[in-house]
C-alpha atoms as an extended CHARMM CRD file, in Angstrom:
* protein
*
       104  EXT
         1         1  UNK       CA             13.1790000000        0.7900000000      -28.9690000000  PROA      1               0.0000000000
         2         2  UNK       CA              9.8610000000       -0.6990000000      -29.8680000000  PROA      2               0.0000000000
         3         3  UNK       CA              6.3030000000        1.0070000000      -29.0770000000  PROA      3               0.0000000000
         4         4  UNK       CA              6.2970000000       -2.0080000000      -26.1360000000  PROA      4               0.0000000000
         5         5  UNK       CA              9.4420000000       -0.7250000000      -24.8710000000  PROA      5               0.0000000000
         6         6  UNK       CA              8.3380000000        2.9050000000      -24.7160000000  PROA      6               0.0000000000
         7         7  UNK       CA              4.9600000000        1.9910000000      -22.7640000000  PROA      7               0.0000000000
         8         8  UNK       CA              7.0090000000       -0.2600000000      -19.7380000000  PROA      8               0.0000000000
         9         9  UNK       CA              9.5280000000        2.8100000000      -20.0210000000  PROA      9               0.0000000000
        10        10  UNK       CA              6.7330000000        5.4920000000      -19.6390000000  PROA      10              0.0000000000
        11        11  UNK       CA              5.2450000000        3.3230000000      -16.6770000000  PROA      11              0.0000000000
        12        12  UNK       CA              8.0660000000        2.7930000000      -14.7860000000  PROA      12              0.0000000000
        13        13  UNK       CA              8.7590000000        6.7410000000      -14.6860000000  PROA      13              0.0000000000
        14        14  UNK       CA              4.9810000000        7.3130000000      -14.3750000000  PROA      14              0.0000000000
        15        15  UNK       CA              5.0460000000        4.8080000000      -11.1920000000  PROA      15              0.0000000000
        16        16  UNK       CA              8.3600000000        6.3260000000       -9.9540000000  PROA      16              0.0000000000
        17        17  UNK       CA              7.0010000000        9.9340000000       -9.9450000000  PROA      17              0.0000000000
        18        18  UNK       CA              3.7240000000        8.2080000000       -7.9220000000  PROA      18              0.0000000000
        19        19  UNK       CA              6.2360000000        7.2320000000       -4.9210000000  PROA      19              0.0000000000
        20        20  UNK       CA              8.0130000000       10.5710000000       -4.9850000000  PROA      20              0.0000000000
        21        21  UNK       CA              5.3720000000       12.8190000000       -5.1450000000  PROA      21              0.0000000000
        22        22  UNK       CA              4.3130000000       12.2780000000       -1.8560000000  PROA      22              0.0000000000
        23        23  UNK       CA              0.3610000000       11.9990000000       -2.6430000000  PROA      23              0.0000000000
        24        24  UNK       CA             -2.0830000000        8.8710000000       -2.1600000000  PROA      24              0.0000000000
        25        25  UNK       CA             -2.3790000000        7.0150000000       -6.0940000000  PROA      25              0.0000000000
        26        26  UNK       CA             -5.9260000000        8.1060000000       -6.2840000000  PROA      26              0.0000000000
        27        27  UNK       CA             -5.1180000000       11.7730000000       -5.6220000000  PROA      27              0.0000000000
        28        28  UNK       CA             -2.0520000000       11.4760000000       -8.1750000000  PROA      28              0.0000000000
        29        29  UNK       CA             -3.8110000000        9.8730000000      -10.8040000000  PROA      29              0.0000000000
        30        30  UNK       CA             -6.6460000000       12.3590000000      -10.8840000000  PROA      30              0.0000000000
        31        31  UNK       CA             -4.1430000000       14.5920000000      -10.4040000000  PROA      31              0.0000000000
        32        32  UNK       CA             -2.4320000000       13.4230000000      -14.0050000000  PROA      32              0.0000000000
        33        33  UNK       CA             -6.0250000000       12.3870000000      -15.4890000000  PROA      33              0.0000000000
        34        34  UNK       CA             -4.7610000000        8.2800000000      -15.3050000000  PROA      34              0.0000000000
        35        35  UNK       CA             -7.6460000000        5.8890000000      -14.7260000000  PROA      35              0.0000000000
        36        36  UNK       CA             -6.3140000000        4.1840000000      -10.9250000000  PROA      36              0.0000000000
        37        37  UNK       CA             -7.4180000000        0.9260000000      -12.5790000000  PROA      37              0.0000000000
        38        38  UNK       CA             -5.1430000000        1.4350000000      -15.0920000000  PROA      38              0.0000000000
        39        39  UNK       CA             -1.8590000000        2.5010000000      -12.6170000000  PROA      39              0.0000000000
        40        40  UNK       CA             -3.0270000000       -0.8630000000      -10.5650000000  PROA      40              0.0000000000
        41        41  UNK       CA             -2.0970000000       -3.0560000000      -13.6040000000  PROA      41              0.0000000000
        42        42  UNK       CA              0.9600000000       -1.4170000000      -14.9160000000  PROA      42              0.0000000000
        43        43  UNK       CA              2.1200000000       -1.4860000000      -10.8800000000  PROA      43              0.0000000000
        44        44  UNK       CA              1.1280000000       -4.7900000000      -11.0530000000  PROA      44              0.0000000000
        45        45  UNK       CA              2.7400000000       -5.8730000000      -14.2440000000  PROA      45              0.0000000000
        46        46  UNK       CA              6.0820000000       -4.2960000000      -13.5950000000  PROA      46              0.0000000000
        47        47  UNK       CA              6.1570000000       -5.5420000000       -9.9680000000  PROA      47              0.0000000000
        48        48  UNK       CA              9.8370000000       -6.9750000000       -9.8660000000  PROA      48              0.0000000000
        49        49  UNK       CA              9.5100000000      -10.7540000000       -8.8250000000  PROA      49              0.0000000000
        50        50  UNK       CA              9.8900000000      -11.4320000000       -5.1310000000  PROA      50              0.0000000000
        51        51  UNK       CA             11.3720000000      -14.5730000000       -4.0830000000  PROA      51              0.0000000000
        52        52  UNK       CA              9.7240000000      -16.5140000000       -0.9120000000  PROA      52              0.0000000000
        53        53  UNK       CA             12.6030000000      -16.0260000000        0.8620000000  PROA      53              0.0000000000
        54        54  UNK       CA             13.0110000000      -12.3530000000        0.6330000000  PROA      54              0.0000000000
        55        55  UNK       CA              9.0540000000      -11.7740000000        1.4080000000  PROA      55              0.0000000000
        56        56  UNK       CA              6.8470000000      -14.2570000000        2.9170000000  PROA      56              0.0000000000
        57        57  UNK       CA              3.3300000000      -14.8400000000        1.9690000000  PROA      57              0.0000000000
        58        58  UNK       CA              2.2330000000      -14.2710000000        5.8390000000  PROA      58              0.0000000000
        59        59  UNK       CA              3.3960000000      -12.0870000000        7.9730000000  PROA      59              0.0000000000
        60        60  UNK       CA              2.7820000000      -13.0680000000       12.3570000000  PROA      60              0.0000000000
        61        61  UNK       CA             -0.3430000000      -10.6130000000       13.1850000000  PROA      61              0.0000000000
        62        62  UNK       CA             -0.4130000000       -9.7120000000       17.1460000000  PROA      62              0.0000000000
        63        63  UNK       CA             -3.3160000000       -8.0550000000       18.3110000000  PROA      63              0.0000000000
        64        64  UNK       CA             -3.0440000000       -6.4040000000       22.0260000000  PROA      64              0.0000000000
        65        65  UNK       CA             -5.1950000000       -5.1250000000       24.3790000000  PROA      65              0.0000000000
        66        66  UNK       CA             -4.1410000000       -1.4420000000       24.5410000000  PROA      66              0.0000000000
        67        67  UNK       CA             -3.7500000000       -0.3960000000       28.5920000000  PROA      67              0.0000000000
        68        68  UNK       CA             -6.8050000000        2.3310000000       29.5820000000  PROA      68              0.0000000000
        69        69  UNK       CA             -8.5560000000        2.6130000000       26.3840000000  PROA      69              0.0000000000
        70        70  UNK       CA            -11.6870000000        1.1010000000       27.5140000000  PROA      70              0.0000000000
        71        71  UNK       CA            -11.7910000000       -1.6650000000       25.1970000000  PROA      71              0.0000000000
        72        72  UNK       CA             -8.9050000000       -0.5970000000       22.5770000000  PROA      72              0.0000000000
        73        73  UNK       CA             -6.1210000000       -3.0670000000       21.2810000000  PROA      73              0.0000000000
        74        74  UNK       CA             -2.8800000000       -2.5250000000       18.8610000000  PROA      74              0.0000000000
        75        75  UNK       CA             -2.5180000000       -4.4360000000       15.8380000000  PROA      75              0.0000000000
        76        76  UNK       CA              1.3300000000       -5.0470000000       15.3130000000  PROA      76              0.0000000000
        77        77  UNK       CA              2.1890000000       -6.8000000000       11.2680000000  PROA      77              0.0000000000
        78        78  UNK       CA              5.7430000000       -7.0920000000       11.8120000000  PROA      78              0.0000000000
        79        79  UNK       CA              7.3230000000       -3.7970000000       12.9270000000  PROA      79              0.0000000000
        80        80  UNK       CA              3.9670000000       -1.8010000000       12.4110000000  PROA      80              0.0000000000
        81        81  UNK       CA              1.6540000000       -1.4090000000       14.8920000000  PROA      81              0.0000000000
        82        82  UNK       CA             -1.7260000000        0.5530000000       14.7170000000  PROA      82              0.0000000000
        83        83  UNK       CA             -3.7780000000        1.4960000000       18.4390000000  PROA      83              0.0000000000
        84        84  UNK       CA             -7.5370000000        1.1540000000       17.5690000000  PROA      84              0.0000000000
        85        85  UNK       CA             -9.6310000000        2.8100000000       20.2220000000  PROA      85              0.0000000000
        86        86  UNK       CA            -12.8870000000        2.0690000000       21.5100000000  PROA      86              0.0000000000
        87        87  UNK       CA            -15.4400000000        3.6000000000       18.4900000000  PROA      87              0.0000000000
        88        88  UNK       CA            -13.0760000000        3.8960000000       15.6640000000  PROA      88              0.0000000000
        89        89  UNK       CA            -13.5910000000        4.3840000000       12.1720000000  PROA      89              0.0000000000
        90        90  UNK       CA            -13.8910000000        1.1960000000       10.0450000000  PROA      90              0.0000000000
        91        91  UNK       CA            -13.2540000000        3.2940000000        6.6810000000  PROA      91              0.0000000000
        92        92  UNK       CA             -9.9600000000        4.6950000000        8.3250000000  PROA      92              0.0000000000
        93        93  UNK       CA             -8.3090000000        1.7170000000        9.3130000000  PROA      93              0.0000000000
        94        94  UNK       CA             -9.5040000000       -0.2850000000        6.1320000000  PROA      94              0.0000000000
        95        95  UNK       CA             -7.5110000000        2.6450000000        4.3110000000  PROA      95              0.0000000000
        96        96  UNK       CA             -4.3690000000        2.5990000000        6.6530000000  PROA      96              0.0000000000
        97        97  UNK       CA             -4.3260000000       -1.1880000000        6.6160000000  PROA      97              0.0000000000
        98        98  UNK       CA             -4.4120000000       -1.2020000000        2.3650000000  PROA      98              0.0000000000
        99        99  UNK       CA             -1.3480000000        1.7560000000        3.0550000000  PROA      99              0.0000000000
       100       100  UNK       CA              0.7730000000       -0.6450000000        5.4890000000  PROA      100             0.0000000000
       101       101  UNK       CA             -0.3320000000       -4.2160000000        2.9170000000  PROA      101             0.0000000000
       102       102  UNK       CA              1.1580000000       -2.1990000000        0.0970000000  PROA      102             0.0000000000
       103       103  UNK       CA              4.3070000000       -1.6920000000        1.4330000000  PROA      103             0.0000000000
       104       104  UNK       CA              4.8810000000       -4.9860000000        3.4820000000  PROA      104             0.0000000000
């Protein structure tokens, strides 16, 4: 097996362990000293290819006005949905909407 070989083979079980362990990829990879730039373009470049078909570009965004939360709505992407109240915080749905876009 060449030195190529070896790398895509340590990255796939590198990316695996990621998914299993339970933990966000910036806690793993400080975790296993890996630059998170670095685990973005090895995700990246072994990223099986997706067909149009199997995974659309676009996916139908509803937004809702939630009942009695002064001013709150849900955001549904598919078969997610996320209530935002009235005064949320901006930095914690930016990071559960980059969660749900990562796995949709």
């Amino acid at each position: 097996m060449s030195s190529r070989d070896d790398r895509r083979a340590t990255w796939q079980r590198l990316l695996a362990e990621q998914r299993a362990s339970g933990l966000s990829i910036v806690s793993w990879c400080w975790q296993q000293g890996i630059q998170e730039n670095t685990f973005y373009y090895w995700r990246k470049r072994l990223a099986e290819p997706v067909t149009p078909e199997a995974s659309p570009s676009w996916m139908p965004v509803t937004l809702l006005p939630t009942a009695g939360t002064g001013g709150g709505l849900t955001v549904r992407v598919g078969a997610a949905a996320i209530e935002v109240a009235a005064g949320f915080d901006p930095e914690l749905l930016a990071a559960v909407v980059t969660v749900l876009a990562a796995r949709c």
